[in-house]
C-alpha positions in Angstrom: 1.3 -181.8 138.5 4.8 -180.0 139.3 7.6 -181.7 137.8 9.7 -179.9 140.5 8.4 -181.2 143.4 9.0 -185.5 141.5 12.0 -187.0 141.3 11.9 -190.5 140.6 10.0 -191.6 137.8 8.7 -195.4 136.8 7.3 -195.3 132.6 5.8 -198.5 131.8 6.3 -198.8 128.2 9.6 -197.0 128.0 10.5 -198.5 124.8 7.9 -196.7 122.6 8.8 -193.2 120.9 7.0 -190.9 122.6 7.3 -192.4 126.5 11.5 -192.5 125.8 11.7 -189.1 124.4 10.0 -187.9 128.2 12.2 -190.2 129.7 15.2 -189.2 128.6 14.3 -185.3 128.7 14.1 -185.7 132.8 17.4 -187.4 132.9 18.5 -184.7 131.4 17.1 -182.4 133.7 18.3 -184.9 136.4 15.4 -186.5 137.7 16.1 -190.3 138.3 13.8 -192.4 135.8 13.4 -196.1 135.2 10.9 -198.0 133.0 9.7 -201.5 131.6 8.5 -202.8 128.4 7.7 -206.0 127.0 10.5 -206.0 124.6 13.0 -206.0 127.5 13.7 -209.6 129.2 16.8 -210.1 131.5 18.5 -211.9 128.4 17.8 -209.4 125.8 20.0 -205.7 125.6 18.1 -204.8 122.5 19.7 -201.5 121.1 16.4 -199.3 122.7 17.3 -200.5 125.6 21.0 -199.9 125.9 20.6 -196.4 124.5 18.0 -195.8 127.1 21.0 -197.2 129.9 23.5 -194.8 128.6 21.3 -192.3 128.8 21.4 -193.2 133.1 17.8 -195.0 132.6 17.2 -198.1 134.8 15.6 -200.4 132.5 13.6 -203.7 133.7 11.9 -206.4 132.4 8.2 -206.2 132.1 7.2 -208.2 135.3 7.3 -205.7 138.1 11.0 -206.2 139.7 11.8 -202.7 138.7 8.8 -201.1 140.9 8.9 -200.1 144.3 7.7 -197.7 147.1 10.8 -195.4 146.2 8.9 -194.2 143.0 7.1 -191.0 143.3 5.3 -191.6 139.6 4.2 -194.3 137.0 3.7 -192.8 133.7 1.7 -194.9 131.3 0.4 -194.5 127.7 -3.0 -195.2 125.8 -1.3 -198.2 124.9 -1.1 -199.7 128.7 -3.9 -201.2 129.8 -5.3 -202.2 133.4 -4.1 -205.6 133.2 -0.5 -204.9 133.0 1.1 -206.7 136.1 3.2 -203.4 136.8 -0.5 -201.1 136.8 -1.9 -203.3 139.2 1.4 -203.1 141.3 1.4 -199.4 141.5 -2.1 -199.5 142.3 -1.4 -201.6 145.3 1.7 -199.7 146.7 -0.2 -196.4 146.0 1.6 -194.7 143.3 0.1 -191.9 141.7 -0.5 -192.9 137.9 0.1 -190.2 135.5 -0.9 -190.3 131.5 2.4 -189.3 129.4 0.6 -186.6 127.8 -0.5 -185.2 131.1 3.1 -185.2 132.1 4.4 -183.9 128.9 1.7 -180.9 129.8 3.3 -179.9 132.9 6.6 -180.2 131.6 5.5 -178.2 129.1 4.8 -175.2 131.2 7.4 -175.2 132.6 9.3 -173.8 129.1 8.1 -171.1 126.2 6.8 -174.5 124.6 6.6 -174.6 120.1 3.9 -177.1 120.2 3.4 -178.2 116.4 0.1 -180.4 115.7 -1.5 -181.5 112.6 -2.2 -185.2 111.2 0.9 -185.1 109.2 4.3 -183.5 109.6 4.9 -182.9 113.4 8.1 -184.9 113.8 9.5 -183.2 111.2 8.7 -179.9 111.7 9.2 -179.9 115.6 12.8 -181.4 114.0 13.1 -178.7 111.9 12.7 -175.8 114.6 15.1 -177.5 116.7 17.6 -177.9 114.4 17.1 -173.7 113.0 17.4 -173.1 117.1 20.7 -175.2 117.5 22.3 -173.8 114.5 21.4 -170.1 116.2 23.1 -171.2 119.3 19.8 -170.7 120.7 19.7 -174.0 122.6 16.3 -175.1 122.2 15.2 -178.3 124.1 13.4 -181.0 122.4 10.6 -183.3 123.1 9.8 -185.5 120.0 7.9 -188.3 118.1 11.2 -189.3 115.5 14.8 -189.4 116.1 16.7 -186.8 113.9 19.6 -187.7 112.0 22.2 -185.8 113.5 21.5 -187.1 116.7 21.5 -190.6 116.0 24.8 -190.9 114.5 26.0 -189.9 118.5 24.1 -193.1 119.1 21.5 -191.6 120.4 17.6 -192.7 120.2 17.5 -188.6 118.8 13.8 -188.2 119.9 14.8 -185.6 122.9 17.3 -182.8 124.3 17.2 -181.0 127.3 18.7 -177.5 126.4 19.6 -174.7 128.1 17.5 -172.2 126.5 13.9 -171.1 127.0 12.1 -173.1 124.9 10.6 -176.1 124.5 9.6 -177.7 121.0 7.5 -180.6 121.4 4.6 -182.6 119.2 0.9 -181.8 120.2 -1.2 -185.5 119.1 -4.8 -185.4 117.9 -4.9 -188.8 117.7 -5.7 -189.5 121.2 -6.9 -186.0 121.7 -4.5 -185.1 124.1 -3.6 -181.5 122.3 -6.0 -179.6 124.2 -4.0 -180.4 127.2 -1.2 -178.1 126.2 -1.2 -173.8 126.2 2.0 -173.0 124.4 3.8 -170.1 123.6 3.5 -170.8 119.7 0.8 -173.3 118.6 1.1 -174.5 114.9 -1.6 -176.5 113.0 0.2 -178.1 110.0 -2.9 -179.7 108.3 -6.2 -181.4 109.0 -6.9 -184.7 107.9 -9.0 -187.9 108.5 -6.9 -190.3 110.3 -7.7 -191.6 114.1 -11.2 -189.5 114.4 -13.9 -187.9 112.3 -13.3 -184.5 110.8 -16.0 -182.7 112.9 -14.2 -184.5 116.0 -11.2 -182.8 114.9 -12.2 -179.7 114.4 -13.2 -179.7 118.0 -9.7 -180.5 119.6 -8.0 -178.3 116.8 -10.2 -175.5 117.8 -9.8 -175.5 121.8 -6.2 -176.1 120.9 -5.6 -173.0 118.9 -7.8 -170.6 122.1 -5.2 -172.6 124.2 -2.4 -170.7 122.2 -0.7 -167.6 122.7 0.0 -167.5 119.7 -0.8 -169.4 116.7 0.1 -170.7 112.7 -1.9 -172.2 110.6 -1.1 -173.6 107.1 -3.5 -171.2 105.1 -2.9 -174.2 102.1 -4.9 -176.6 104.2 -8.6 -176.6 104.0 -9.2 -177.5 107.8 -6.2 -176.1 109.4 -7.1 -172.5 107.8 -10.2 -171.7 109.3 -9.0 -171.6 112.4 -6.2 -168.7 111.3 -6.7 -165.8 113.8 -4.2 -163.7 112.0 -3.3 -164.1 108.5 0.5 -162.5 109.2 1.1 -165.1 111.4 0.4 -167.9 108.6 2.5 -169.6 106.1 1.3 -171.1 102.6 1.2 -169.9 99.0 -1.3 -167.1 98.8 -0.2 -163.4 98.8 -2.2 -162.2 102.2 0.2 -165.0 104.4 3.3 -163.4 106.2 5.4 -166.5 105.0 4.7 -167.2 101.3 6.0 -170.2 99.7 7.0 -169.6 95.6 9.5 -170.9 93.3 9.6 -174.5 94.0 11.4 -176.8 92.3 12.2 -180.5 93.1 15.8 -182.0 91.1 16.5 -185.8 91.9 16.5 -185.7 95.9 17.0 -182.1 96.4 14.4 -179.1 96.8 14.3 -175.4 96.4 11.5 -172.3 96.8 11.7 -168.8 98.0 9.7 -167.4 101.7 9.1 -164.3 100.8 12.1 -164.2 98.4 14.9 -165.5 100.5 15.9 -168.6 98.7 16.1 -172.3 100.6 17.5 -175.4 99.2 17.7 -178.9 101.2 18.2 -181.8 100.5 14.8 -183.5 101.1 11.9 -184.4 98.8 8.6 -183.4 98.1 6.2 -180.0 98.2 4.8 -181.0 101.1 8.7 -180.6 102.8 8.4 -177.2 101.5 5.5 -176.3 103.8 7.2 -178.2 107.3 9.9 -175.3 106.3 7.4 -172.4 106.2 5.6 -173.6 109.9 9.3 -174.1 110.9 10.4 -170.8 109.7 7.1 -169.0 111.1 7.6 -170.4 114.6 11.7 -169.0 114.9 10.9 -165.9 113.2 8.6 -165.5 115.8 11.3 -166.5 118.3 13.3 -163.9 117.0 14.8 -165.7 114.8 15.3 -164.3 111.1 14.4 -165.8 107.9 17.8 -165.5 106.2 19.2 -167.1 109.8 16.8 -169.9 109.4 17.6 -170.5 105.3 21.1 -170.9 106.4 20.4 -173.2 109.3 18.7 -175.4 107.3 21.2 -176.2 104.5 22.6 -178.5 107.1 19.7 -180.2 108.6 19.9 -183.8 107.9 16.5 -185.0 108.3 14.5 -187.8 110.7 14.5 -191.2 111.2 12.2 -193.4 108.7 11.5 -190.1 106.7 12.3 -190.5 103.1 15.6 -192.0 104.1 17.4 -193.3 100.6 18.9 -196.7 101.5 19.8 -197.8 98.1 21.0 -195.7 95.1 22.4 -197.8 92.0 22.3 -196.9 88.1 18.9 -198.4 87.8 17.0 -198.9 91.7 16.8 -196.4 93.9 15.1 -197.6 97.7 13.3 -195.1 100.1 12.4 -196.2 103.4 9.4 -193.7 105.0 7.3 -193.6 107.7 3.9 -192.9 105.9 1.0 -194.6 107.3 -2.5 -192.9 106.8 -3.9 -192.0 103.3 -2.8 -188.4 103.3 1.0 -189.3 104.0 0.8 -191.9 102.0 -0.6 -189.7 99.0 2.5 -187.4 99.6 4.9 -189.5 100.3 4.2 -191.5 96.5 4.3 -187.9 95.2 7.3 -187.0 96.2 9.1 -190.2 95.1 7.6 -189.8 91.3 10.6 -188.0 90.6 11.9 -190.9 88.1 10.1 -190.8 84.6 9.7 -194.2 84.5 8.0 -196.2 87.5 7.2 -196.8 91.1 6.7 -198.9 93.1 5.3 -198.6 96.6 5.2 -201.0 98.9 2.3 -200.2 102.1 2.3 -202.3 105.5 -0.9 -201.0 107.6 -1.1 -201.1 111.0 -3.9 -201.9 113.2 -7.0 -203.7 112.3 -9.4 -200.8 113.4 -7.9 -197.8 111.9 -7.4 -199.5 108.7 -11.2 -200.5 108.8 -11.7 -197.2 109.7 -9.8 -195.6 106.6 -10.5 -198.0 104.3 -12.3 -195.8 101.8 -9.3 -193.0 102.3 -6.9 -195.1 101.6 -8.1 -196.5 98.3 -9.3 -193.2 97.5 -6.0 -191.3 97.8 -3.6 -194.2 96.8 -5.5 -194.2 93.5 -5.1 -190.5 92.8 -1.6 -190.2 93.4 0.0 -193.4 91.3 0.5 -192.8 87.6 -0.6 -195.3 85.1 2.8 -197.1 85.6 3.2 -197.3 88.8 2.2 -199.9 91.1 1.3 -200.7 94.8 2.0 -203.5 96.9 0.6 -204.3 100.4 1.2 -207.0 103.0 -0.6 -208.0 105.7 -2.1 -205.6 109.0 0.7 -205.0 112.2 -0.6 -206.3 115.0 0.8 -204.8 118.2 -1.2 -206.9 120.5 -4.3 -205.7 122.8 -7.7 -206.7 123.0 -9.2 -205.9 119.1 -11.3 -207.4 116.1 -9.4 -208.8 113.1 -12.2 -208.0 110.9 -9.9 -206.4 107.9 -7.1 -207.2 105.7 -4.9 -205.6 103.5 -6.3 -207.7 100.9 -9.7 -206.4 100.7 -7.5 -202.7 100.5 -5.7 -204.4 97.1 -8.7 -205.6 95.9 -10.6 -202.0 96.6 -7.7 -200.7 94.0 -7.9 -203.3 91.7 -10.9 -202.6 90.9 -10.0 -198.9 90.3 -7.7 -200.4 87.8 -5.0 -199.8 89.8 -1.5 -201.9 89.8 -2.0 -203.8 92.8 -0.9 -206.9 94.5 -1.0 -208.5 97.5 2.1 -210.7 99.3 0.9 -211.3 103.1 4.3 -212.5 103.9 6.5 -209.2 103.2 9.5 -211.5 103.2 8.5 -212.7 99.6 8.4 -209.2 98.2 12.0 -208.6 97.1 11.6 -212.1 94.9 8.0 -211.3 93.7 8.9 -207.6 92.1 12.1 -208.6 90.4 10.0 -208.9 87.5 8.4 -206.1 87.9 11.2 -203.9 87.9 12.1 -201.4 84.9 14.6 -199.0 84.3 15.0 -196.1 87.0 12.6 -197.9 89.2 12.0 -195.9 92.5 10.6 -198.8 95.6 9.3 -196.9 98.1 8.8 -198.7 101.7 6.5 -197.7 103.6 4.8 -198.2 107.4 4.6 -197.2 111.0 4.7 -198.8 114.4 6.4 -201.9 113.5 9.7 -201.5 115.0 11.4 -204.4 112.6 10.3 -202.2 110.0 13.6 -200.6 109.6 15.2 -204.2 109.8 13.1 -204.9 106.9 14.2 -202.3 104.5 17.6 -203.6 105.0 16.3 -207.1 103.9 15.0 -205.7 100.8 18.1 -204.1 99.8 19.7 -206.8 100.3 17.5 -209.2 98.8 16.5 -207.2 95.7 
């Protein structure tokens, strides 16, 4: 596929993270692109969809009026399935249909391309890298999974930039095993951990993805991710044969600090796992060229991404965090990260899916357990449903009642609505609630309810 040679573009499923962040990189490389999703009717301008129109993308309802012979591609998703009006529609009128990660591929060579994979941290990171690139004035273009901060408050979705420089910085997902597509300048595997697939199926796509690199990072304090290291020097973690050794770190309140190789970085995020997305950040620039004094100062103003850790209430005695942890090993971080209170936790868990959740059950009650403290407690309500064809065979209940017999604090409240009024009692003093969930897009809406219902 040459991105050169297309100029109009139809996604179907614009809305969603990772088909808007494409999107909006070829407007900004001036291609003409247009798109559909079911959340778009002619009477709704949701606020997707008008950031997507300012951004010069032709938005249409879901029920092919926005398709015709003028389109030159139809980009679709794993989520898009052959029954969708608009697939049959470009079928008939002959479009070629393209897979979003197939078109991020080619777009990707078309760049020196950071791709960062790993089941957890790749928004941030890939955030991270931009951010220590823009700060350099080394004008780094984005492709990415999470809006950040600093671009949002433009009113901007913040999931994409099309920059002037040479590279590229985009997310590399094992989930649907489209990483081996991509041959980057800089591959980066953050971590290895159960999520959408097997371990052994994994270690398959991890391993053709890190031949595929030109160069590659691992995180040597990963298990999984390390055995795949083809050059220690390249690495990042805590031992003393990596070239960028984490030490020193400290968490106060909402605010970290550690040393790489004894240059000192402080941000204002939480958690030792953020310390690590620093040193894959850092090893990518310095490899760019980019020093790692340059990148400890870059940082000090990087504001973070949407839904990550995000602080939405701070008073004398409740403090709310809204984050986007969804399988067992984000979760597990994400709970340790918030334990910064010496008093108590609560953490509140929507899952989404009915067949991943049945297919982590077992993880989730495993590492959930490990990381609360005897006072803290978890809270679940009921499984997302996004829609499709699929088996509703699970429920968060059977998840509660997995950790209550652990002896775990746990409770169920299938409508989340009712959690505000059911933990009043539960509260003490210094309580930290931590919110947490993925794919729902009213999750966002809902942290605001419980703030303002609490």
């Amino acid at each position: 596929m040459d991105i050169q040679n297309i100029n109009n573009y139809f996604f179907i499923g614009i809305a969603g993270d990772g088909m808007s962040a494409i999107a909006q990189y070829l407007t900004g490389i001036n291609k003409n692109v247009s798109g559909s999703d079911r959340q778009f009717s002619s009477e709704n301008k949701n606020k997707r969809r008008r950031q997507l129109e300012e951004a010069n993308i032709k938005c249409f309802p879901q029920d092919t009026s926005g398709l015709n012979s003028d389109i030159e591609l139809v980009v679709i998703s794993t989520a898009i399935e052959p029954t969708v009006p608009e697939y049959k529609k470009a079928i008939d009128l002959g479009i070629p249909i393209a897979m979003r990660s197939d078109l991020l591929a080619a777009i990707s060579q078309t760049k020196k391309t950071i791709a960062v994979s790993g089941t957890s941290g790749k928004s941030t990171v890939s955030a991270m890298i931009y951010h220590i690139f823009n700060e350099t004035q080394n004008n780094a273009s984005l492709i990415t999974g999470a809006g950040l901060v600093s671009i949002i408050k433009q009113g901007k979705i913040g999931n994409a930039i099309a920059g002037k420089g040479d590279y590229l910085v985009i997310e590399a997902d094992e989930s649907d095993g489209s990483l081996v597509k991509y041959k980057p300048e800089i591959g980066i595997i953050l971590n290895i951990d159960k999520d959408h697939k097997e371990l052994e199926e994994l270690d398959v796509l991890f391993d053709t993805f890190s031949k595929n690199s030109k160069n590659l990072i691992v995180n040597d304090a990963n298990e999984r991710s390390k055995k795949f290291s083809l050059n220690p020097k390249n690495d990042f973690g805590y031992s003393e044969n990596v070239g960028f050794k984490i030490s020193n770190f400290e968490q106060n309140g909402f605010h970290i600090s550690f040393k790489i190789n004894d240059v000192k970085f402080e941000l204002n995020q939480i958690g030792k796992h953020n310390a690590e997305n620093v040193a894959a950040a850092v090893s990518a620039c310095n490899f760019a060229g980019i020093s790692i004094e340059d990148c400890a100062k870059a940082l000090k103003t990087y504001e973070g991404i949407y839904r990550r850790h995000q602080v939405i209430l701070k008073t004398k005695n409740i403090t709310i965090i809204d984050d986007y942890a969804h399988n067992p090993a984000k979760l597990s971080a994400s709970i340790k990260a918030c334990q910064f209170t010496d008093t108590k936790l609560i953490a509140w868990f929507q899952p989404h899916g009915f067949k991943p959740t049945k297919f982590l059950r077992n993880d989730f009650v495993k590492e959930i357990s490990e990381a609360l403290r005897e006072e803290d407690e978890i809270w679940m309500s009921e499984i997302y449903y996004a829609g499709g064809t699929v088996s509703k065979d699970i429920s968060a209940e059977d998840l509660i009642n997995d950790l209550k017999a652990k002896g775990k604090n746990a409770f169920y409240v299938k409508d989340r609505n009712n959690f505000p009024k059911e933990i009043k009692t539960h509260l003490a003093k210094n309580t930290v609630i931590l919110l947490t969930g993925a794919r729902d897009p009213s999750l966002k809406e809902f942290a605001e309810f419980v703030k303002n219902n609490i």
